[in-house]
PDBQT receptor file of N, H, CA, C and O in Angstrom, charges set to zero:
ATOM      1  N   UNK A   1       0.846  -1.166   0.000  1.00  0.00    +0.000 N 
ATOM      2  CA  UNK A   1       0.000   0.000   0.000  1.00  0.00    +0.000 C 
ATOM      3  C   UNK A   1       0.903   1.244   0.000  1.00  0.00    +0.000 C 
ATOM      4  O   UNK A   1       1.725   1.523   0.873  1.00  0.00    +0.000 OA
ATOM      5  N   UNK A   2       0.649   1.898  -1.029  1.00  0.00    +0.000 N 
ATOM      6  H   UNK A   2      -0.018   1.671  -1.738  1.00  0.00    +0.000 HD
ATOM      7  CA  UNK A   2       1.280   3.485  -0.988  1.00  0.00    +0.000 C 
ATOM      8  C   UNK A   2       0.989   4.410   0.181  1.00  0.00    +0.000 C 
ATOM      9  O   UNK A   2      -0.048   4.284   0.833  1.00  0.00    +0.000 OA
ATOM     10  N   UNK A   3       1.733   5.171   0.400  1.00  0.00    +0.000 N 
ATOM     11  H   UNK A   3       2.575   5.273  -0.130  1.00  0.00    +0.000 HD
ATOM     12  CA  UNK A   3       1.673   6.473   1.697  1.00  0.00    +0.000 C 
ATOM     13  C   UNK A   3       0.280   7.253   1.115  1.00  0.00    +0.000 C 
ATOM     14  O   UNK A   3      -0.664   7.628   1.810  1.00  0.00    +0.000 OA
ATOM     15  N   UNK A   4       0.384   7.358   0.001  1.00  0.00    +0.000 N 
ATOM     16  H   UNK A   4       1.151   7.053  -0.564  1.00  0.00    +0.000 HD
ATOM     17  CA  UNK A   4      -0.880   8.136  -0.338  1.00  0.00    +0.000 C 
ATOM     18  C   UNK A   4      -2.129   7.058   0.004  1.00  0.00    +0.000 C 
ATOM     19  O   UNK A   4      -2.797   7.719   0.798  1.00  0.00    +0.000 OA
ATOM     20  N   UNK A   5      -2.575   6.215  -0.100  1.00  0.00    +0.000 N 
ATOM     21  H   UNK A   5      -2.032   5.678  -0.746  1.00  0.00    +0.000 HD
ATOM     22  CA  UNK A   5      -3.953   5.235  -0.419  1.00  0.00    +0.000 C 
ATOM     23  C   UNK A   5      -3.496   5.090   1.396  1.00  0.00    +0.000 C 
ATOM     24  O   UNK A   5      -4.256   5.730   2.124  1.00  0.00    +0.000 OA
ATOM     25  N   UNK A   6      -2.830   4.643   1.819  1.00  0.00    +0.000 N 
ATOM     26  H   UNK A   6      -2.213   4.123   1.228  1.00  0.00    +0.000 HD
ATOM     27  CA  UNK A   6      -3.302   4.547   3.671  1.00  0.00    +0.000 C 
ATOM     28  C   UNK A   6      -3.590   6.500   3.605  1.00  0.00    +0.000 C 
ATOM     29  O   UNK A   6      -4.791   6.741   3.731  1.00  0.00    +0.000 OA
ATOM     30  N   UNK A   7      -3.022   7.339   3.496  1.00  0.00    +0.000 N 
ATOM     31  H   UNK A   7      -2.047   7.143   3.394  1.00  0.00    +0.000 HD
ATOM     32  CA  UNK A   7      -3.389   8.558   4.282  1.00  0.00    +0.000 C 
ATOM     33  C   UNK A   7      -4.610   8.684   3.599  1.00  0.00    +0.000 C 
ATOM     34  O   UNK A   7      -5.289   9.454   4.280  1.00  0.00    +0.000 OA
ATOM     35  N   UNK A   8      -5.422   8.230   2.328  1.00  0.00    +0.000 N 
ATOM     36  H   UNK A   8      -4.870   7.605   1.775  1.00  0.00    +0.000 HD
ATOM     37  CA  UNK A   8      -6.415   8.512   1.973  1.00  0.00    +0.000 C 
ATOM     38  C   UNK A   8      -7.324   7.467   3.249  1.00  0.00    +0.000 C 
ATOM     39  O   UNK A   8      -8.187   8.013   3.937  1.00  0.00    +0.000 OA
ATOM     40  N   UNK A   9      -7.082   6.339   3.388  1.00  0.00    +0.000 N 
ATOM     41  H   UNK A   9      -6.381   5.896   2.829  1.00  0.00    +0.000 HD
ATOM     42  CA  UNK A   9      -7.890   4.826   3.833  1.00  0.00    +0.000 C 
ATOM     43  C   UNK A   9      -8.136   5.771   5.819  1.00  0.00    +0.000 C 
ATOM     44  O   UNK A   9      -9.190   5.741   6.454  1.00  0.00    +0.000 OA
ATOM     45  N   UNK A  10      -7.107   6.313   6.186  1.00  0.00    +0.000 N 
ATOM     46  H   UNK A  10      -6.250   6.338   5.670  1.00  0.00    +0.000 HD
ATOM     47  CA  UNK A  10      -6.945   7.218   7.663  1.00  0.00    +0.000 C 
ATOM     48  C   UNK A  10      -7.728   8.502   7.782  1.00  0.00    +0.000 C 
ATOM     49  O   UNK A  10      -8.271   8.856   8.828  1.00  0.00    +0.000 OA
ATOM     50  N   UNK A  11      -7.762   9.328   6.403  1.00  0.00    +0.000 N 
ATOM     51  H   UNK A  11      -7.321   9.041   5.553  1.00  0.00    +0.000 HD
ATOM     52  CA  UNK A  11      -8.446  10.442   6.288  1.00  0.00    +0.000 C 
ATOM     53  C   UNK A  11      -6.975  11.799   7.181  1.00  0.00    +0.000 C 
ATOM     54  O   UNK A  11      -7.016  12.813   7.878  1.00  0.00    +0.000 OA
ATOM     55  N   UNK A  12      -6.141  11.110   6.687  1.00  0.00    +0.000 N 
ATOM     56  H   UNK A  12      -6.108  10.286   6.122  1.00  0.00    +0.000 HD
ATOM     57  CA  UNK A  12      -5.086  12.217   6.843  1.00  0.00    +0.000 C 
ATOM     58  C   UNK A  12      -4.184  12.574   6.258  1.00  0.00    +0.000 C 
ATOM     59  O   UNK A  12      -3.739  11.738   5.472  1.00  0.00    +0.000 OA
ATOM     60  N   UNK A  13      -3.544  13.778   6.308  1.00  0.00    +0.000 N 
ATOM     61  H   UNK A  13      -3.906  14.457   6.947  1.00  0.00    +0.000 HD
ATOM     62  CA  UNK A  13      -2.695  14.275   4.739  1.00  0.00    +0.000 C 
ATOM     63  C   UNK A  13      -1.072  13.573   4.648  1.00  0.00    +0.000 C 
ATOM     64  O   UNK A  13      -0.519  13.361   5.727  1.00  0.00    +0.000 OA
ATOM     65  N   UNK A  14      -0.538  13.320   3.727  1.00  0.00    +0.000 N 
ATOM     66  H   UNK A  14      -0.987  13.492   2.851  1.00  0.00    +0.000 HD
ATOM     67  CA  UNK A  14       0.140  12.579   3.709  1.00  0.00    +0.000 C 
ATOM     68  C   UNK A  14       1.243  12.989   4.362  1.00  0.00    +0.000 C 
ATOM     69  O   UNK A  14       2.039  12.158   4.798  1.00  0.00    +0.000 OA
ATOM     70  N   UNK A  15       1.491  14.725   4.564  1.00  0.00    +0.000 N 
ATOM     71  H   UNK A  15       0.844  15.400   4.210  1.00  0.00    +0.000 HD
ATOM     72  CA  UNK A  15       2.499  15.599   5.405  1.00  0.00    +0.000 C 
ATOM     73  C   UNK A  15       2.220  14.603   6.650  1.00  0.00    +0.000 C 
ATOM     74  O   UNK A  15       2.969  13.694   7.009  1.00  0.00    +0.000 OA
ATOM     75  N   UNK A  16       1.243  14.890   7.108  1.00  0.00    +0.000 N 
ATOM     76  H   UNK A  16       0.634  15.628   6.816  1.00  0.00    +0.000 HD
ATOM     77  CA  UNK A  16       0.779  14.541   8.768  1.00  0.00    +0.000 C 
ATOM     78  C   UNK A  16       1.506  12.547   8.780  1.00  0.00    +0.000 C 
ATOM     79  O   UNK A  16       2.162  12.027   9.683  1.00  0.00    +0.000 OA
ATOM     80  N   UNK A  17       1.066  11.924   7.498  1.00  0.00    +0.000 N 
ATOM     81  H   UNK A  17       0.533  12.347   6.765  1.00  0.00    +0.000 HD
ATOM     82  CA  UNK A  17       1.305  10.588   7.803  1.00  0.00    +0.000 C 
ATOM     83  C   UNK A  17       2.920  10.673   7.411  1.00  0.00    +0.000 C 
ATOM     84  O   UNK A  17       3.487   9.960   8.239  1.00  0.00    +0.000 OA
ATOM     85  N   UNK A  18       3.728  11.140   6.662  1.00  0.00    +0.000 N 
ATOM     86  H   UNK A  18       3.268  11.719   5.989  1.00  0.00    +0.000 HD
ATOM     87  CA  UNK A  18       4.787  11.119   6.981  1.00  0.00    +0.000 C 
ATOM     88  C   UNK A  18       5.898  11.779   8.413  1.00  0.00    +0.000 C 
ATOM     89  O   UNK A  18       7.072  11.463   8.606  1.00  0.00    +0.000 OA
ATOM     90  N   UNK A  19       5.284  12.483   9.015  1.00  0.00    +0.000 N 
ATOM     91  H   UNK A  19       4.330  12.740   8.859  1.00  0.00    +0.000 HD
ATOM     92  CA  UNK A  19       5.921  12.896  10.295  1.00  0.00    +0.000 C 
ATOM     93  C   UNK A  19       5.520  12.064  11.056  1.00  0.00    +0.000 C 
ATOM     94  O   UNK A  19       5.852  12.212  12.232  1.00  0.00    +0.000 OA
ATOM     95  N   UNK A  20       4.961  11.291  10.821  1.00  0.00    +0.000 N 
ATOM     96  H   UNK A  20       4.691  11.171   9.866  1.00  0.00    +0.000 HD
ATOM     97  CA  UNK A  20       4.418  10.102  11.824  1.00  0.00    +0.000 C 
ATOM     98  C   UNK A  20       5.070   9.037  11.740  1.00  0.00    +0.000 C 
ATOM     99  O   UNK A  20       5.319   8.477  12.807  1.00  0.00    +0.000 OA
ATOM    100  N   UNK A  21       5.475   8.515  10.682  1.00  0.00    +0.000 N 
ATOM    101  H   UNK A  21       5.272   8.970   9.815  1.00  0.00    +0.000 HD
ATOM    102  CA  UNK A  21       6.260   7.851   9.891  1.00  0.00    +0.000 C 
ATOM    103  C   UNK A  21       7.702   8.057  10.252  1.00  0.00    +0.000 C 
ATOM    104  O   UNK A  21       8.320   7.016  10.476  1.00  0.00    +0.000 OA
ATOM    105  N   UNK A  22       8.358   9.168  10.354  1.00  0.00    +0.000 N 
ATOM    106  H   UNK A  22       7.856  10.013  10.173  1.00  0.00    +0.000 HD
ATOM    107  CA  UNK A  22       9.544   9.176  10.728  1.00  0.00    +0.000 C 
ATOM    108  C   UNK A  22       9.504   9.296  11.746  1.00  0.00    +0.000 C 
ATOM    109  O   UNK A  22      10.649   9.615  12.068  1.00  0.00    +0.000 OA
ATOM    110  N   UNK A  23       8.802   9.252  12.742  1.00  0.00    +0.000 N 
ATOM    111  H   UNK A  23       7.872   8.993  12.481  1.00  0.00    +0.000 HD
ATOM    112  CA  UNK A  23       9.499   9.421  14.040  1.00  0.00    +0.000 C 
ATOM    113  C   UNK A  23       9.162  10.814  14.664  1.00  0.00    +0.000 C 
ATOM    114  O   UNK A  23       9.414  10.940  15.863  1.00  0.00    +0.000 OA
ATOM    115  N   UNK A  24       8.491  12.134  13.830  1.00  0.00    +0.000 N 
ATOM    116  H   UNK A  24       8.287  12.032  12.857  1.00  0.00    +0.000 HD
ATOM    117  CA  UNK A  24       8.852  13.355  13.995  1.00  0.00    +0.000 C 
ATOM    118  C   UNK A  24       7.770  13.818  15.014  1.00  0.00    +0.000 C 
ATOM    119  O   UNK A  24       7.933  14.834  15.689  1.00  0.00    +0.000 OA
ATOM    120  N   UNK A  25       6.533  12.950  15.110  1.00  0.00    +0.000 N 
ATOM    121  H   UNK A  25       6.400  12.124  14.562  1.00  0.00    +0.000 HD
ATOM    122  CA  UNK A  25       5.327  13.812  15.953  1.00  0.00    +0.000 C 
ATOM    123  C   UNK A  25       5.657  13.558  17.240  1.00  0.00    +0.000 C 
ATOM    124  O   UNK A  25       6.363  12.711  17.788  1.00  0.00    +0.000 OA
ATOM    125  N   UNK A  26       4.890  14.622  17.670  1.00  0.00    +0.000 N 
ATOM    126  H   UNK A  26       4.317  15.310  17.224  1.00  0.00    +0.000 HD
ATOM    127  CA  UNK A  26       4.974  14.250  19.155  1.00  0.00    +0.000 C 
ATOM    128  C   UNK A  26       3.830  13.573  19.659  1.00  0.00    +0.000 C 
ATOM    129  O   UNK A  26       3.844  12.486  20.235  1.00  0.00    +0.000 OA
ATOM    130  N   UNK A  27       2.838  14.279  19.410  1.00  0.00    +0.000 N 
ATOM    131  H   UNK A  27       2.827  15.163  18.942  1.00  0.00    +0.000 HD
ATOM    132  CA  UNK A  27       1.495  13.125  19.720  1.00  0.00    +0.000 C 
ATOM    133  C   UNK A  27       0.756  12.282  18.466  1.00  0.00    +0.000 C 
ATOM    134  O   UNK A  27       1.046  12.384  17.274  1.00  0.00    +0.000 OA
ATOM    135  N   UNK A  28      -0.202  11.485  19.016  1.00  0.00    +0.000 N 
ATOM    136  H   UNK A  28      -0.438  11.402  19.984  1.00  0.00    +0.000 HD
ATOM    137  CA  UNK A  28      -1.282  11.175  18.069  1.00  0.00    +0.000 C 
ATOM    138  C   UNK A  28      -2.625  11.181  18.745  1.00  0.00    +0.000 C 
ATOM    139  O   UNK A  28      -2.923  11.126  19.938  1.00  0.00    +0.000 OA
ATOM    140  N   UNK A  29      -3.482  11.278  17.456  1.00  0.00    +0.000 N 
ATOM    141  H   UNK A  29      -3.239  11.323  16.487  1.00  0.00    +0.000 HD
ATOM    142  CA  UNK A  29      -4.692  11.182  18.402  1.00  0.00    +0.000 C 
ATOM    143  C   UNK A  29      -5.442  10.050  18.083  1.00  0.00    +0.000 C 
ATOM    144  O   UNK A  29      -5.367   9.394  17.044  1.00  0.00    +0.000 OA
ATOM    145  N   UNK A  30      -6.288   9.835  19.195  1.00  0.00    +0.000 N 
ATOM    146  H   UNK A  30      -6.350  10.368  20.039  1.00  0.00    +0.000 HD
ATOM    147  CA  UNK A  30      -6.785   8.297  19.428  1.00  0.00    +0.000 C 
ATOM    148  C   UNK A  30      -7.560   7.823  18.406  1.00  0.00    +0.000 C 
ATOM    149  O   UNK A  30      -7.706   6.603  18.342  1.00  0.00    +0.000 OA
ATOM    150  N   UNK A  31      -8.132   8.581  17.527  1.00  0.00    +0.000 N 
ATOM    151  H   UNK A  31      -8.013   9.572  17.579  1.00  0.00    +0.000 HD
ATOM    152  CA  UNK A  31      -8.615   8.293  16.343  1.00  0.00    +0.000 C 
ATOM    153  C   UNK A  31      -8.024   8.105  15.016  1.00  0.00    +0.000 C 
ATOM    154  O   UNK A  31      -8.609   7.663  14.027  1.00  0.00    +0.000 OA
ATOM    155  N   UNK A  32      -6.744   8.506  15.100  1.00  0.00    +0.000 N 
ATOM    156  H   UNK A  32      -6.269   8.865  15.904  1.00  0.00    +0.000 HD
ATOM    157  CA  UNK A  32      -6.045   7.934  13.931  1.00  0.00    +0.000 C 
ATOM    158  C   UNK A  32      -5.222   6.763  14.290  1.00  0.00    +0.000 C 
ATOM    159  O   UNK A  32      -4.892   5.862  13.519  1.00  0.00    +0.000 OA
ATOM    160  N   UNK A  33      -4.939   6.866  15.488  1.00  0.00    +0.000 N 
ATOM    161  H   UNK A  33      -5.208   7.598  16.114  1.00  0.00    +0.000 HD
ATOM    162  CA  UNK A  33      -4.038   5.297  15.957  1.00  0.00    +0.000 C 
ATOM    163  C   UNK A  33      -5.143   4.417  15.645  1.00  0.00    +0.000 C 
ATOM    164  O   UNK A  33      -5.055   3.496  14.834  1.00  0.00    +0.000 OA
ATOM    165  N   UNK A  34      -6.211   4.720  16.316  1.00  0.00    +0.000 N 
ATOM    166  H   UNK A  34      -6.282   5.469  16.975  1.00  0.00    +0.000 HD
ATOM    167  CA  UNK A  34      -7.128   3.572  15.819  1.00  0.00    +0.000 C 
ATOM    168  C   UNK A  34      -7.408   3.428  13.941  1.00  0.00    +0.000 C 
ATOM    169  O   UNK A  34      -7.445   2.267  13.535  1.00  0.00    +0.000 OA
ATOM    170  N   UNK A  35      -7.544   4.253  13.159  1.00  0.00    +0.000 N 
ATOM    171  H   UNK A  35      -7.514   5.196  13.489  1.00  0.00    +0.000 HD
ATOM    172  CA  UNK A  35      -7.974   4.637  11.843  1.00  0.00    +0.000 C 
ATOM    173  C   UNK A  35      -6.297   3.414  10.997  1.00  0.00    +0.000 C 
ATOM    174  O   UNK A  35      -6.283   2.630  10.047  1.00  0.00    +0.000 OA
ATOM    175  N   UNK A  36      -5.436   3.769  11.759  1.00  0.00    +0.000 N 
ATOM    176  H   UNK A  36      -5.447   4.406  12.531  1.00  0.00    +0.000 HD
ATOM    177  CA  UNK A  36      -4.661   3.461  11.021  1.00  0.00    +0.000 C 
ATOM    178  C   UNK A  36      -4.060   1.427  11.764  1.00  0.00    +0.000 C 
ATOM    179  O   UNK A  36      -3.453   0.582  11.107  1.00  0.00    +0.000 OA
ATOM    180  N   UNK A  37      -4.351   1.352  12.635  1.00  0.00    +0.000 N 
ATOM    181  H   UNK A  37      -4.845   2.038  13.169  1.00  0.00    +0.000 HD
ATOM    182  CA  UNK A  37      -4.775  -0.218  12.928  1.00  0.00    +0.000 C 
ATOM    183  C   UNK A  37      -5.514  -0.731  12.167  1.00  0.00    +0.000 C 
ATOM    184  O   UNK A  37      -5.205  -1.832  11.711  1.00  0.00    +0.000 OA
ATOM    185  N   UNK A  38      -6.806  -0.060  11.757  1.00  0.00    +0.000 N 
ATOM    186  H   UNK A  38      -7.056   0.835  12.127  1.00  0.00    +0.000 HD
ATOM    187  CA  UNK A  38      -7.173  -0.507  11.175  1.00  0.00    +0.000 C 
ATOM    188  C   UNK A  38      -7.231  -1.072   9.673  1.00  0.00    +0.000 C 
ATOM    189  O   UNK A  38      -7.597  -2.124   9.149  1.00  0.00    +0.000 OA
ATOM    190  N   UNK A  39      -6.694   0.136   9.245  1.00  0.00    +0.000 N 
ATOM    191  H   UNK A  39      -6.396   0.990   9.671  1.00  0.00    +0.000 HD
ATOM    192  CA  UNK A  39      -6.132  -0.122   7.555  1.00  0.00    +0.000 C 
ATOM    193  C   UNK A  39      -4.688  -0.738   7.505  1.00  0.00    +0.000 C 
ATOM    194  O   UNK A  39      -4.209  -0.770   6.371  1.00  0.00    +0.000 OA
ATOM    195  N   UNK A  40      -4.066  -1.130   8.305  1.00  0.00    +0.000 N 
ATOM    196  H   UNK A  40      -4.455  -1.104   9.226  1.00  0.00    +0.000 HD
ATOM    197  CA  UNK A  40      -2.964  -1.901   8.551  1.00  0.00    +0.000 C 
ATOM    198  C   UNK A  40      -3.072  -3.351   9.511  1.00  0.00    +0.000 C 
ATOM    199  O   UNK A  40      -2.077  -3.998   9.838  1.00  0.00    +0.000 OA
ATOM    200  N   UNK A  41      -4.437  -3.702   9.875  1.00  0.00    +0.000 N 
ATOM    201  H   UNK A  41      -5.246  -3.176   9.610  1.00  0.00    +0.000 HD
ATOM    202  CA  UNK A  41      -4.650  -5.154  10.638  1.00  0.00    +0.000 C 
ATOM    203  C   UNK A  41      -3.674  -4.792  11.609  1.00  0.00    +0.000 C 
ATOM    204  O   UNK A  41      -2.883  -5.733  11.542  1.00  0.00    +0.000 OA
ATOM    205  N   UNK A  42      -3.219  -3.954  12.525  1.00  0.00    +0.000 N 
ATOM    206  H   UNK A  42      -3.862  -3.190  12.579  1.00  0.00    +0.000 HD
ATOM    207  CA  UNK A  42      -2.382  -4.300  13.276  1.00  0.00    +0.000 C 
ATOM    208  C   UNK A  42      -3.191  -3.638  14.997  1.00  0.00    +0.000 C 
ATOM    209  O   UNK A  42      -4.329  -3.362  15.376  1.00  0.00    +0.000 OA
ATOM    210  N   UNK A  43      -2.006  -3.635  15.509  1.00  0.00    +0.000 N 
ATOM    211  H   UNK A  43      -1.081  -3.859  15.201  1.00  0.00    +0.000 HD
ATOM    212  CA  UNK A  43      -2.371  -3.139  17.008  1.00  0.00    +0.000 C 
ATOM    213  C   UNK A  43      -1.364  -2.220  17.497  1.00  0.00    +0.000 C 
ATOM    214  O   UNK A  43      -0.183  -2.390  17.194  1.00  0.00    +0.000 OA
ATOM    215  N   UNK A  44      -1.833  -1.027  18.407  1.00  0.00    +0.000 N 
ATOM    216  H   UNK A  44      -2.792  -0.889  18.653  1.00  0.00    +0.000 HD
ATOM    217  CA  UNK A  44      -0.901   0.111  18.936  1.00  0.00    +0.000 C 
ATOM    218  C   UNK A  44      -0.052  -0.051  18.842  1.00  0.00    +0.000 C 
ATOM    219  O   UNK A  44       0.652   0.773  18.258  1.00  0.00    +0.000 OA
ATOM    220  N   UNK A  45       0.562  -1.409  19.429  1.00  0.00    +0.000 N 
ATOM    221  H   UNK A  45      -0.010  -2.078  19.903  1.00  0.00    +0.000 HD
ATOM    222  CA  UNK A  45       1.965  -1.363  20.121  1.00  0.00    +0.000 C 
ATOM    223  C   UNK A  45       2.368  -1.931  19.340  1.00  0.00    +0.000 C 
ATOM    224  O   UNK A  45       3.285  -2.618  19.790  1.00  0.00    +0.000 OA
ATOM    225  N   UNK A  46       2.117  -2.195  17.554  1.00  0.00    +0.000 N 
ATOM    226  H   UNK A  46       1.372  -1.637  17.189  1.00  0.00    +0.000 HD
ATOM    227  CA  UNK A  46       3.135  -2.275  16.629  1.00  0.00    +0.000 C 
ATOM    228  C   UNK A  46       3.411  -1.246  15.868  1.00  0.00    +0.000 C 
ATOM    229  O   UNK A  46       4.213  -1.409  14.948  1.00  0.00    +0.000 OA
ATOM    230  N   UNK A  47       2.871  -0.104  16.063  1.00  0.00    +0.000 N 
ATOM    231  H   UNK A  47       2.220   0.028  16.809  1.00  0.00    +0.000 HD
ATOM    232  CA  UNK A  47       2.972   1.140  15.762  1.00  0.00    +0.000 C 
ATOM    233  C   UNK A  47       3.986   2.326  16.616  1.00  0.00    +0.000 C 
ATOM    234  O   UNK A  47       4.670   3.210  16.100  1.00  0.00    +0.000 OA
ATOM    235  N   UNK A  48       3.841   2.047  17.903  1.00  0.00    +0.000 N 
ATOM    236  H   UNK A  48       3.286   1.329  18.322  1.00  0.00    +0.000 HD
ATOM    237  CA  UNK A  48       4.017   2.567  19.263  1.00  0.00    +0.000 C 
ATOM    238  C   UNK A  48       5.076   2.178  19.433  1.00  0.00    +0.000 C 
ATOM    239  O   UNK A  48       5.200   0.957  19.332  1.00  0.00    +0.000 OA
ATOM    240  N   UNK A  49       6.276   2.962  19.751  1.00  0.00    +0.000 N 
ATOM    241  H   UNK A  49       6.175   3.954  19.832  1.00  0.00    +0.000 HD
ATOM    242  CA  UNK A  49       7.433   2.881  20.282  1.00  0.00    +0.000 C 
ATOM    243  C   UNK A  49       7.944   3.675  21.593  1.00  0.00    +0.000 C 
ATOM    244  O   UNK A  49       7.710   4.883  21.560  1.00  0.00    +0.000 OA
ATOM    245  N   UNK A  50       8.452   3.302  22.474  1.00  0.00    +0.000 N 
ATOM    246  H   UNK A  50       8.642   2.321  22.501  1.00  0.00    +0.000 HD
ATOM    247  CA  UNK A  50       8.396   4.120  24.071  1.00  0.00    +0.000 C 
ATOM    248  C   UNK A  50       9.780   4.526  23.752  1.00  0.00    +0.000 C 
ATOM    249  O   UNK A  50      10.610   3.668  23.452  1.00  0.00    +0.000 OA
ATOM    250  N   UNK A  51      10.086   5.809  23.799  1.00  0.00    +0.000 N 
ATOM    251  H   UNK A  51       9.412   6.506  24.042  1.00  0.00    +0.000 HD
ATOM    252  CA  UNK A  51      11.322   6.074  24.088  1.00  0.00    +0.000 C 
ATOM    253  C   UNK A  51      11.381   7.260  25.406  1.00  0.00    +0.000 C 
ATOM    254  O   UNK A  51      10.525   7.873  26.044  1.00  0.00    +0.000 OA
ATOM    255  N   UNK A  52      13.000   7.195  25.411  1.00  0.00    +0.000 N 
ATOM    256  H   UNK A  52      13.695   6.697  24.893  1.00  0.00    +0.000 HD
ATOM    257  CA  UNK A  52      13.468   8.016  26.135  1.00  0.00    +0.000 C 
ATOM    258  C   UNK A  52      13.544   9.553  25.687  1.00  0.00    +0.000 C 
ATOM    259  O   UNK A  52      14.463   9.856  24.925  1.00  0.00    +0.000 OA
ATOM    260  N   UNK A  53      12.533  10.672  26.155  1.00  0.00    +0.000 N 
ATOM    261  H   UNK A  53      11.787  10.426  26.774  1.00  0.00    +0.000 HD
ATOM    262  CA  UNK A  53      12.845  12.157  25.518  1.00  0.00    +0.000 C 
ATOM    263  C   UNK A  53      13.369  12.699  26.257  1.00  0.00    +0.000 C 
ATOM    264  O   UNK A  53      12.801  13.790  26.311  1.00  0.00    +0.000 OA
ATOM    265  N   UNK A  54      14.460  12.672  27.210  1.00  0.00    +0.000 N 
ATOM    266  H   UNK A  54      14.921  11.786  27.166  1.00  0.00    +0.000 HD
ATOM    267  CA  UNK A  54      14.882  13.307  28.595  1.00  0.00    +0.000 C 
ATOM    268  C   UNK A  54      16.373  14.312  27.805  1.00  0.00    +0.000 C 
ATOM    269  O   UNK A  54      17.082  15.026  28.514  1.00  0.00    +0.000 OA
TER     270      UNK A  54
């Protein structure tokens, strides 16, 4: 699946799904974590990475 057809399948712009993508956001909101589980069969915490921001 292309970056474009998931940010279309999420209903978000592909700017927004690429800063997400690299690493760059700081938050998300609970409706696209979910939006995008879904168009990817997956679950948070294969999306979700905990790091250290100290």
């Amino acid at each position: 699946m292309t970056l474009t057809e998931l940010a279309d399948r999420v209903g978000i712009t592909i700017v927004n799904l690429s800063i997400l993508k690299n690493g760059r956001a700081k938050s998300i909101r609970f409706s696209t974590l979910t939006a995008l589980c879904e168009a990817l069969d997956c679950a948070p915490g294969d999306l979700l990475d905990l790091t250290d921001n100290v």
